[in-house]
N, C-alpha and C positions, 0 to 999 in steps of 0.2 A: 637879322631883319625880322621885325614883328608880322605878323601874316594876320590880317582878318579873310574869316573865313566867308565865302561865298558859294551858295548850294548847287550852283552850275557851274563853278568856275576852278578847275582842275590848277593849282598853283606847279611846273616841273619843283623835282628836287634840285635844288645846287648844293655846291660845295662850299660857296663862298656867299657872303652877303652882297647885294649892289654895293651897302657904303663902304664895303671892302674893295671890290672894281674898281670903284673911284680912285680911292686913294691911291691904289695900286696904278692906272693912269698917272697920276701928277707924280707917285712914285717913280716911273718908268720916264717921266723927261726931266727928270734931276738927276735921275743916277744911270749909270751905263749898266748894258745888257747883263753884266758879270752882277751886280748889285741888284739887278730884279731877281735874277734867281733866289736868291737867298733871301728878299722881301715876301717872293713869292711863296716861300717855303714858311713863312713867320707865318703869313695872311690863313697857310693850309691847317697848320698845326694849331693856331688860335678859331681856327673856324670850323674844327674836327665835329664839334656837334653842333645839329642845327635844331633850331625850337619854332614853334608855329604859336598863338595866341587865338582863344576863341570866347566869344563870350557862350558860352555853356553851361550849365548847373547841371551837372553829375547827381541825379537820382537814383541811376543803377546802371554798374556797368555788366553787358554778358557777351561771355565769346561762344561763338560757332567754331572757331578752334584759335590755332596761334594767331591765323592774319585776319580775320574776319570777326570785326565784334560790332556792339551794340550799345549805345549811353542815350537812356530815355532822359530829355529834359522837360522836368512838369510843365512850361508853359509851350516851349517852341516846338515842342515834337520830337522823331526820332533818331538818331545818327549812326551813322555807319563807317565803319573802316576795313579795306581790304590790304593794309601794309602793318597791321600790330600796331596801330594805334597812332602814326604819327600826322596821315589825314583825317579829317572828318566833314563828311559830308551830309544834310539835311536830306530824311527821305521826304520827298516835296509832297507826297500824298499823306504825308503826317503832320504836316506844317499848323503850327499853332494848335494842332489839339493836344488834352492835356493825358499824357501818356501813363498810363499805371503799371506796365509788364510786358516784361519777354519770354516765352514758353516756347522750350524746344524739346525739340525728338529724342527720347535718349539714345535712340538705337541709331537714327541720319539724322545727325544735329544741324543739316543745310534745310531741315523743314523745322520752320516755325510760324509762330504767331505773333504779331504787336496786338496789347491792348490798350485802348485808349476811351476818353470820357463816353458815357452816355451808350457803352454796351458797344462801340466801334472796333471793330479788327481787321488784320490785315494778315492773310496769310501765306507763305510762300514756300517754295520746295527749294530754292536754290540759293540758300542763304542771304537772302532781302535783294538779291538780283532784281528779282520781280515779284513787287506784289497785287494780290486779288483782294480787293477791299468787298467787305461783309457791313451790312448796316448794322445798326444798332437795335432795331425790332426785333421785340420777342426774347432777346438774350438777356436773361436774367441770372445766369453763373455768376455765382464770387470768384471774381478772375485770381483772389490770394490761396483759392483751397483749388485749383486747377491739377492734377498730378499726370505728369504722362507715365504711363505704362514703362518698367526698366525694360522688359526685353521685345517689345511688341511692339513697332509701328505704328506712327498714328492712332494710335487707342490712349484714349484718357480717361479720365474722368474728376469730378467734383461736384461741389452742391450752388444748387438754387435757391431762387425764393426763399431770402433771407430775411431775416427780422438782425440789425443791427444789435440795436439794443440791450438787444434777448440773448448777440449773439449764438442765435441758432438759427436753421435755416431748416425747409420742408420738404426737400426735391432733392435727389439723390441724379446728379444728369451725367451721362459718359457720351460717347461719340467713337466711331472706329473708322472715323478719316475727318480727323481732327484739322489738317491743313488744307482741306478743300471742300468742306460743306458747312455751312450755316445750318445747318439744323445739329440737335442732340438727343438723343435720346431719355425716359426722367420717370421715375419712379416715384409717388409721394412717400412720404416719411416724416413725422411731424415730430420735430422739438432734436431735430440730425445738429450733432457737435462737429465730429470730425469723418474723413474720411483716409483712408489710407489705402496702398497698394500692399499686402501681404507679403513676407517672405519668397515665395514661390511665385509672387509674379500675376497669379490667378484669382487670389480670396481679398475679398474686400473687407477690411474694418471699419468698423464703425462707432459712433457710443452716441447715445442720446441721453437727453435731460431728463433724469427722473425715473428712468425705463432700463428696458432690457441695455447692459453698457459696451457689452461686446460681441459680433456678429461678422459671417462673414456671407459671402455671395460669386460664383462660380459665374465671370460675365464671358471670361475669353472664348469661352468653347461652346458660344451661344447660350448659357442658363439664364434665366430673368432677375433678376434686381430683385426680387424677394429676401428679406432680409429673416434670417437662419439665427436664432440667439445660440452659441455657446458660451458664452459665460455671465449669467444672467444675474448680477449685479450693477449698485451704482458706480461705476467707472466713470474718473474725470480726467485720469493721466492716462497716455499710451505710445509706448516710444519703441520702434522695429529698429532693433540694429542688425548686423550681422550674423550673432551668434543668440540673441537673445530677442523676445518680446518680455517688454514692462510694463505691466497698468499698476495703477492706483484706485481703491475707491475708496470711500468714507462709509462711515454707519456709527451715524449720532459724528461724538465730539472725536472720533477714534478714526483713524486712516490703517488700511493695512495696503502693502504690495504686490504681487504677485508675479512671478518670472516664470517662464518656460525657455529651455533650453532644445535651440532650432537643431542640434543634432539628435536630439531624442522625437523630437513633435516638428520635423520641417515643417510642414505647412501653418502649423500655430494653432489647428482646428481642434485638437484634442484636448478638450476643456479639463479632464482628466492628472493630465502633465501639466499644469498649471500649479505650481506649490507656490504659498506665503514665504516671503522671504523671513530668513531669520537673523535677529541685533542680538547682541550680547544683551538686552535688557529684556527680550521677547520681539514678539511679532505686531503687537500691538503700537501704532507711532502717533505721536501727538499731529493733530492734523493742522501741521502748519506749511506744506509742500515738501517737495522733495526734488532733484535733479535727475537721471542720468548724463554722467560726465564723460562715461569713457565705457568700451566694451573689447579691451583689445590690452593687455592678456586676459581681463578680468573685466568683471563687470563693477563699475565704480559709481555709488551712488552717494549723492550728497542732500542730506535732511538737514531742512532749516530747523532754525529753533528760534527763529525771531520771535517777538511779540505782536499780535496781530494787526495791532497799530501801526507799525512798522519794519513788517516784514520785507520790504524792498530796500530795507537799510540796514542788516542786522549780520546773519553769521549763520553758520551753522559745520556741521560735523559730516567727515569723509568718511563711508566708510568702505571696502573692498573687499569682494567675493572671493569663493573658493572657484574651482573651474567650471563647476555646475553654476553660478549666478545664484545660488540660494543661500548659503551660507558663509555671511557676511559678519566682517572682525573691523574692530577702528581703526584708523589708520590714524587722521589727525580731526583732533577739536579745534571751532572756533577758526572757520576761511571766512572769507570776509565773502560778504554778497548786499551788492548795490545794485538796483535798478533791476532787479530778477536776474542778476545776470554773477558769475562765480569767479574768484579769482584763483581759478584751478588751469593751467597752461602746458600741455603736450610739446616735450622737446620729441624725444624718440620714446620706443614702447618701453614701457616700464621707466622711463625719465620724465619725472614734470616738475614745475615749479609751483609752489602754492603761497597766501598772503594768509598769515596767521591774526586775528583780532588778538592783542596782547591786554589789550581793557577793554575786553567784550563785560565783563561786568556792571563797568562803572563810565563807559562813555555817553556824552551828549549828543555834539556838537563834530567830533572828532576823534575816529578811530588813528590808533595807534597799529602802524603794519609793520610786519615783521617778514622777509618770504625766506623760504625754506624748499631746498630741494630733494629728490628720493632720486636712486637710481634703483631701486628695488622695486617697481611699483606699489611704493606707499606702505612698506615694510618698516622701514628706516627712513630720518629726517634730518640730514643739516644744514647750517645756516650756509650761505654762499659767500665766497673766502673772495674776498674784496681785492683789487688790484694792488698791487706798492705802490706803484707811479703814477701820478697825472699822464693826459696827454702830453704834457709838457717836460715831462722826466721828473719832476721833481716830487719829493715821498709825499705819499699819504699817511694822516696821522690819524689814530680814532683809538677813542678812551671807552673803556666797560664793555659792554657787551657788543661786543663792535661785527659788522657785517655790511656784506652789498644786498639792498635791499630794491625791489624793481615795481613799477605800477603794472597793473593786470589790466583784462579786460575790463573789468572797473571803471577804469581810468578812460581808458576812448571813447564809451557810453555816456561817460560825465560830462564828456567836453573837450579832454586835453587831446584826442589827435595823437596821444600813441598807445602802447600796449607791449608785454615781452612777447616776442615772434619768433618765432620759428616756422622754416616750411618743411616735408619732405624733399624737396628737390633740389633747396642748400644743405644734406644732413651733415647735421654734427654744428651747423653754426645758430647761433642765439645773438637775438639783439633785443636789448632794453634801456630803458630811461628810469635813471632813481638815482641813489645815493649810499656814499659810506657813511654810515654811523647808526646808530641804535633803533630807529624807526623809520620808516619812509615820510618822506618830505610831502606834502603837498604840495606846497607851493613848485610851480612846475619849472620857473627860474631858478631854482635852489638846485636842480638835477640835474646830470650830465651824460652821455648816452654810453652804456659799456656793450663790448661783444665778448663773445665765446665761441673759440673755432673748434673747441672738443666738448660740447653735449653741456655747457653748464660749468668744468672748473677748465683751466682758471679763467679769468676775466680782465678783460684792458679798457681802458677808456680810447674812446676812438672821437669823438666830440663834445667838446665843451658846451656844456646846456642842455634841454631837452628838443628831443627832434621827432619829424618822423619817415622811415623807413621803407626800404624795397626793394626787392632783389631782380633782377630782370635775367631774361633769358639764360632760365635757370643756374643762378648763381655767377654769370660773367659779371656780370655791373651791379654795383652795390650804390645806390642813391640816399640819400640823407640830406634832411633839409631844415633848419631850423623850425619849432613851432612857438618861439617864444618871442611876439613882435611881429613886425613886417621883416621882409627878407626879399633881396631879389640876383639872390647865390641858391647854388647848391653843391654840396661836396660830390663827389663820385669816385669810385675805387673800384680797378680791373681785376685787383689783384687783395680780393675778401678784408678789405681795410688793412691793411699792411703799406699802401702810400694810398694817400688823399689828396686830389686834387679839387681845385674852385672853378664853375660853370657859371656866368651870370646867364640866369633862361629868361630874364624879362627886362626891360626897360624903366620899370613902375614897381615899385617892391607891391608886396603880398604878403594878406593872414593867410598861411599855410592850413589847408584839413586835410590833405590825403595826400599820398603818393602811390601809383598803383600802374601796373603793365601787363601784357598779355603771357598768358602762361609762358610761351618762348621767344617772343617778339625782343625786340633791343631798341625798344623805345620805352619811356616813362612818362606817362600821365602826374603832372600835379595839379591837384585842384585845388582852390582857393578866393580868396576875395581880394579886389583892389581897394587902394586906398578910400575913395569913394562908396567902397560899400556892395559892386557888380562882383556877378561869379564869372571867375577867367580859367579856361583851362587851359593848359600850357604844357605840350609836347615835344623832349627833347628826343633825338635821335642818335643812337651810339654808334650805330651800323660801319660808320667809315672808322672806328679804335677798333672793333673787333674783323681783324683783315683776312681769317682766313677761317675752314672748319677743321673742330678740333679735330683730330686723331688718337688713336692708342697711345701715341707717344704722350698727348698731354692730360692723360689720365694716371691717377696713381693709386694707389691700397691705401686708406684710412680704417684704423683700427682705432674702437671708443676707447678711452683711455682706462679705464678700470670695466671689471665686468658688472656687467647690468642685465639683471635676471637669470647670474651663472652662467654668462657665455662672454666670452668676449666677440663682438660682428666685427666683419671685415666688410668696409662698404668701398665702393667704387665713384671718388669724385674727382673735377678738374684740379689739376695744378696753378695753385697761384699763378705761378710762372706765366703761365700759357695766357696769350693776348688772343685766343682764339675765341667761335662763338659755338655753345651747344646746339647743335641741330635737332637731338633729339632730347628728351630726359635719360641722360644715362647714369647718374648718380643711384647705386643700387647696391643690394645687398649680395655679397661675394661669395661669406660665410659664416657659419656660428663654430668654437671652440670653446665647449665646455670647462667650466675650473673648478676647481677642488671647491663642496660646499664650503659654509663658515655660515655664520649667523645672518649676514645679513639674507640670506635665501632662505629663512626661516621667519615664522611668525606664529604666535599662540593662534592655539585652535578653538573655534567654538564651545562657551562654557569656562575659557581658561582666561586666569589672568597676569597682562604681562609686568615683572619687577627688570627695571632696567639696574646697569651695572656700569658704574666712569670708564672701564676698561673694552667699553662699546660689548657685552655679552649681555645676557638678560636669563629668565627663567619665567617659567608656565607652569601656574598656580589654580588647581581646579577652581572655582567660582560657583559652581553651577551643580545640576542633578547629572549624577554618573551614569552615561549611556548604559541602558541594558547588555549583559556580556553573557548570551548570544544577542544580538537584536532581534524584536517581534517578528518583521521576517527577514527570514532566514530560511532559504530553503537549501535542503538535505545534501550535502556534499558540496554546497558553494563557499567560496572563500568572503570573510570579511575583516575587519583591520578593528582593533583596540588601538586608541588614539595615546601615543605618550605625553600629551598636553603640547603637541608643534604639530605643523601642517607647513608644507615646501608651500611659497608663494605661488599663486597660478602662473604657469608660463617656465617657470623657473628652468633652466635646462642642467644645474651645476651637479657633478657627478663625482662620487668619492667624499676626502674630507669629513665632516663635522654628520652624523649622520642621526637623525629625530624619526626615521621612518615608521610608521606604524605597526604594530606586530599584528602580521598574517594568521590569521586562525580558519578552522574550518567548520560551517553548521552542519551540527551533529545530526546523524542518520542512528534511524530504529534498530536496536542490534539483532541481528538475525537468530542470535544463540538465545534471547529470551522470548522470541516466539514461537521457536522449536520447542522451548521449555514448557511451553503453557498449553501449547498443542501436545505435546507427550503424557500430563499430568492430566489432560482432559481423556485422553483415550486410555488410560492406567485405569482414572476412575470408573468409566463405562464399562470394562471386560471386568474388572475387581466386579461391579455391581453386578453383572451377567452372569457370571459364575458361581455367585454366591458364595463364595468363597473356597469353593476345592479346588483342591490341587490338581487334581487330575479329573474332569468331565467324563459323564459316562457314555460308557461306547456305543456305537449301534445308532443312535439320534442324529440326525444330519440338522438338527437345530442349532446347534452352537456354531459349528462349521460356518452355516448360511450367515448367522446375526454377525462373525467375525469378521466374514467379506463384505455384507453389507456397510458396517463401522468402517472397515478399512477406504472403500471407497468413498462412502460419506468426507472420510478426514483427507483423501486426496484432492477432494473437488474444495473442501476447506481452502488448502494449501495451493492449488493452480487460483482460486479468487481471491486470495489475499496478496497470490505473486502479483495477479493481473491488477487491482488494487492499487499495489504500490506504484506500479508502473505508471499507471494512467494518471494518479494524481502527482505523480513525480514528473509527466510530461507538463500536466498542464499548471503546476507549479513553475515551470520550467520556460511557460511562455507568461506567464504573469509577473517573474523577474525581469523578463525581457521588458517587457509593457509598462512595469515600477521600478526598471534601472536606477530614475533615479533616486530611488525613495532610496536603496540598502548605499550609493555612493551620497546621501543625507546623512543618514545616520551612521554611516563608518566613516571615525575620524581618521585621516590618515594624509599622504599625500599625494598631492596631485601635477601631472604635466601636463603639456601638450603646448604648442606654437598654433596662430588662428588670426586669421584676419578679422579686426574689426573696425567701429566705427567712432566717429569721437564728433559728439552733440553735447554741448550746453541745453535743458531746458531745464527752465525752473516751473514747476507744477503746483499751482495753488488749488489744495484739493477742495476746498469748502465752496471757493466761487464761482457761480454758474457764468458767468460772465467770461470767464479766462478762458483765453486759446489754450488748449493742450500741447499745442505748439510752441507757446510764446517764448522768446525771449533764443530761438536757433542761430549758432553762431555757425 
């Protein structure tokens, strides 16, 4: 049964539809009680899920957790669901205003805020239970630069008093009970770009047009909004991840970047530990934007190299850090990037998939894509090894350069409604839309949807056409839905696409745009258009196929198929098997087991250039000027590393094996035997002078005697101030290494470990335009 939704009107759950009852009546006086059973059992099994229909336009969906979420519609107002999505209710004191944002508490996500036209909010402490509406006087916030505070309650902040156009705004405004008062607190500030919350929680970023571009401000612990410049250039990019801060500024036609590493400079204030990052070509980058892509093992930065005409349609080059984020090697030329946006895709750490420009030189109208995977993070590249079989068993044939090739996020920015996905809470499985044979297909009816249950190889067709996809409560129910046409099916699979079965969820087919459910919920939102041209959104229900919660027992050990980044992980997901439903996320990492190095955990080091080899080996050919052997500093008795032309990839854990390590040396100290020497030679010459040369001094004078003891302790108090000397500038040597760690792990090539949480942001940074969000284009 189709359900229109009504804002007061609480519809119960069934099992069955009325037109089911029915039938099941006229059922019941044709056939005997022995025959309803088993009518009755058809009616259950064909009625296992149940769908509801609303007209709604999906603006944005947000959850307050699994059952509790949010879908602003720009004209009707706001809605709400406390079952994971498969009711929705109109909150009535939002009705027909046009709603622009959801902003919640990081720390108690049941307090937030609705924004709506004309400066209106609505704030509440118990997840939209109830809300206190705030008029719209006097709030003049950009409700899109709002940030809550990560560890602090009710504390935000953002900017005012904007100028559109200008893109810049003049009012720096915070609040520290942000869910229950209309006023803000506000600072002027003329020609403010952006604002941010600092690593620590405490320091505010900033950068303004034309002025001081980075600054920070102490508000938590009462200091004033005074803006503080440490790094007092023009900044137009600025990206916090995890382990790193990234700006960019320009001067003239020229961009350079700059990174600080948050384990050296936690709080990011130390203008100091700010180093240029370094390309194989130099420091200096043609100022045509740049990305941070990824921070997690490594910091992965993608520089466009469009032309500036058509830089939102062009391409550009990957390149990936050492473990410090400074010293940066190519990995791959020529990714495609449409729309500010990259088609670089995060399976697991150190596994992604990327879309190579194959006539980035000579395209129009129509790039040519290619995608290529690494399980090395971006060490190593190959193409993705195509199924044999159709969905339908029968072989796949492909001539030349043959491969599976998949649309990126590219492709759902464009229009088409899919994208290759991956989540952490299905790990190990990959779904995408494309094709076998030599380049990817545009046309989106030419493509078929494949998966991958192990990180990338191998790959099966799971439906014919392009679709698109969702995983629900984490990883029980796999949903897929055509996007090519109208449609009024959709496939679903309990069991990670290994059997497919058909749902009709609507009466009236549908242009498909989304598929989407709550982080644990076991319902799926589709959204879409009907024939007519109205937005329908359409909630089906799994809850009564997944009958019980899972256990120990229907979990098993998944191990990634080959090692990636020199370990192989042991993660913990559901069993196909198992018809059960997760309760919580428990798909997780078990273990790591190291493997003998080999090349692919290797990559040329800074300065060096790599010659590859058919038999998958390579070699590292200097390029570049030969580090200084000591380095400039170098202080007295510390170890630093001569680079053999390799460096272990960051992250890398693999142990024994194939080994590039860098040879250990140590900065040379002052030898003690030649200041003994020089001190001896200087008190030789002094009594040679004194005595004028006899051998034996004449007796009876107590002159000599005196001038000897005075020399002698003269060259003592020498020797104690030259001991004390050393010591003291060997301490404070010794705290200036500490303070320029990472200058000597800069300039000593060698290699590097460590495991690290980070983060994974798309922006693409157009450093020349005042106009650009620094933000723009966050996936």
């Amino acid at each position: 049964q189709t359900w229109t939704h009504h804002p007061h009107h609480h519809q119960p759950r069934i099992l069955i539809s009325t037109i089911s009852i029915t039938r099941l009546h006229i059922m019941r006086r044709r056939l005997g009680l022995f025959h309803l059973f088993f009518a009755s059992l058809l009616v259950c099994l064909i009625s296992a899920q149940q769908y509801k229909t609303y007209d709604i336009e999906v603006a944005s969906l947000d959850w307050s957790d699994s059952n509790v979420g949010f879908i602003l519609d720009p004209t009707r107002g706001a809605y709400r669901t406390t079952n994971s999505g498969y009711d929705w209710f109109l909150l009535s004191n939002t009705s027909n205003v046009r709603m622009s944002r959801v902003v919640m508490d990081n720390v108690q996500r049941q307090s937030l805020m609705l924004f709506g036209s004309g400066g209106q909010r609505w704030a509440s402490n118990d997840a939209g239970a109830t809300l206190q509406y705030f008029s719209g006087n006097n709030f003049n916030v950009d409700v899109g630069t709002i940030r809550p505070h990560p560890r602090t309650t009710r504390l935000w902040l953002g900017m005012a008093d904007c100028n559109t156009a200008a893109s810049t705004c003049e009012t720096i405004a915070t609040s520290r009970n942000m869910f229950a008062s209309s006023t803000y607190d506000k600072v002027s500030y003329p020609r403010l770009r952006r604002v941010e919350w600092g690593p620590q929680g405490d320091i505010l970023y900033l950068t303004a047009a034309g002025e001081y571009g980075y600054m920070r401000s102490n508000i938590t612990s009462g200091g004033d909004l005074s803006p503080v410049p440490i790094f007092p250039r023009n900044v137009f990019g600025l990206q916090i991840t995890d382990r790193y801060i990234v700006i960019g500024y320009v001067s003239g036609t020229q961009a350079e970047i700059y990174v600080t590493n948050l384990n050296i400079n936690p709080s990011g204030v130390d203008a100091s530990l700010y180093f240029a990052a370094s390309f194989p070509f130099g420091q200096d980058l043609p100022n045509l934007g740049y990305a941070t892509l990824d921070s997690d093992p490594s910091l992965s930065l993608f520089l466009g190299h469009s032309s500036s005409a058509s830089r939102d349609n062009g391409w550009g080059n990957m390149y990936m850090s050492d473990d410090d984020g400074i010293e940066f090697t190519l990995s791959m030329e020529h990714i495609n990037l449409q729309f500010y946006y990259v088609d670089w895709m995060r399976i697991l750490d150190g596994v992604h998939i990327a879309n190579n420009v194959t006539n980035y030189d000579q395209y129009s109208s129509r790039k040519d894509l290619r995608s290529y995977i690494t399980w090395d993070n971006g060490g190593r590249w190959s193409t993705l090894t195509p199924p044999e079989k159709d969905i339908n068993g029968k072989p796949i044939t492909c001539t030349g350069s043959c491969g599976l090739h998949l649309h990126g996020i590219t492709a759902y920015v464009g229009g088409l409604s899919t994208y290759t996905y991956a989540t952490d809470s299905v790990v190990g499985i990959v779904m995408g839309v494309g094709n076998v044979g030599e380049t990817l297909q545009n046309d989106i009816s030419l493509c078929n949807t494949y998966m991958s249950r192990d990180a990338g190889q191998p790959w099966k067709q799971v439906m014919q056409g392009g679709s698109t996809y969702e995983f629900a409560n984490y990883g029980a129910i796999l949903v897929m839905v055509t996007t090519t046409g109208q449609t009024a099916f959709i496939l679903y699979s309990l069991d990670e696409g290994e059997t497919l079965h058909t749902f009709q969820f609507t009466e009236n087919s549908m242009s498909i745009q989304n598929v989407m459910s709550s982080p644990g919920g076991k319902s799926v939102l589709i959204m879409g258009e009907d024939t007519s041209g109205s937005n329908k959104l359409v909630t089906v229900d799994f809850s009564s196929l997944l009958t019980y919660e899972c256990s120990d027992n229907d979990y098993e050990d998944w191990f990634t198929p080959q090692c990636i980044l020199g370990a192989k992980t042991k993660y913990l997901r559901r069993k196909i098997s198992s018809k059960c439903y997760n309760f919580v996320h428990l798909e997780r990492i078990e273990s790591r087991q190291p493997c003998p190095c080999t090349y692919d955990d290797w990559e040329c080091d800074v300065a060096y250039e790599t010659t590859n080899f058919p038999n998958g080996t390579f070699t590292c050919t200097l390029s570049g000027i030969v580090p200084p052997d000591p380095p400039e500093h170098c202080p007295p008795g510390k170890p630093y590393y001569v680079s053999k032309g390799y460096r272990k990839i960051a992250g890398d854990l693999c142990q024994g094996g194939l080994n590039f390590d860098a040879i250990k040396k140590t900065c040379p100290i002052a030898s003690s035997t030649s200041a003994s020497f020089t001190m001896t030679s200087s008190a030789s010459s002094s009594s040679s002078s004194t005595s004028g040369g006899d051998v034996n001094p004449p007796s009876g004078g107590g002159g000599g005697g005196g001038s000897g003891a005075v020399i002698a302790v003269v060259i003592i108090l020498i020797v104690v101030f030259i001991i004390v000397g050393v010591v003291v500038v060997y301490k404070v040597d010794s705290v200036r290494s500490r303070v320029m760690g990472v200058i000597d792990r800069i300039r000593a090539a060698g290699s590097r470990n460590g495991r690290h949480t980070g983060d994974y942001s798309h922006s693409f940074n157009l450093l020349a335009d005042d106009d650009t969000d620094d933000g723009g284009g966050a996936l």
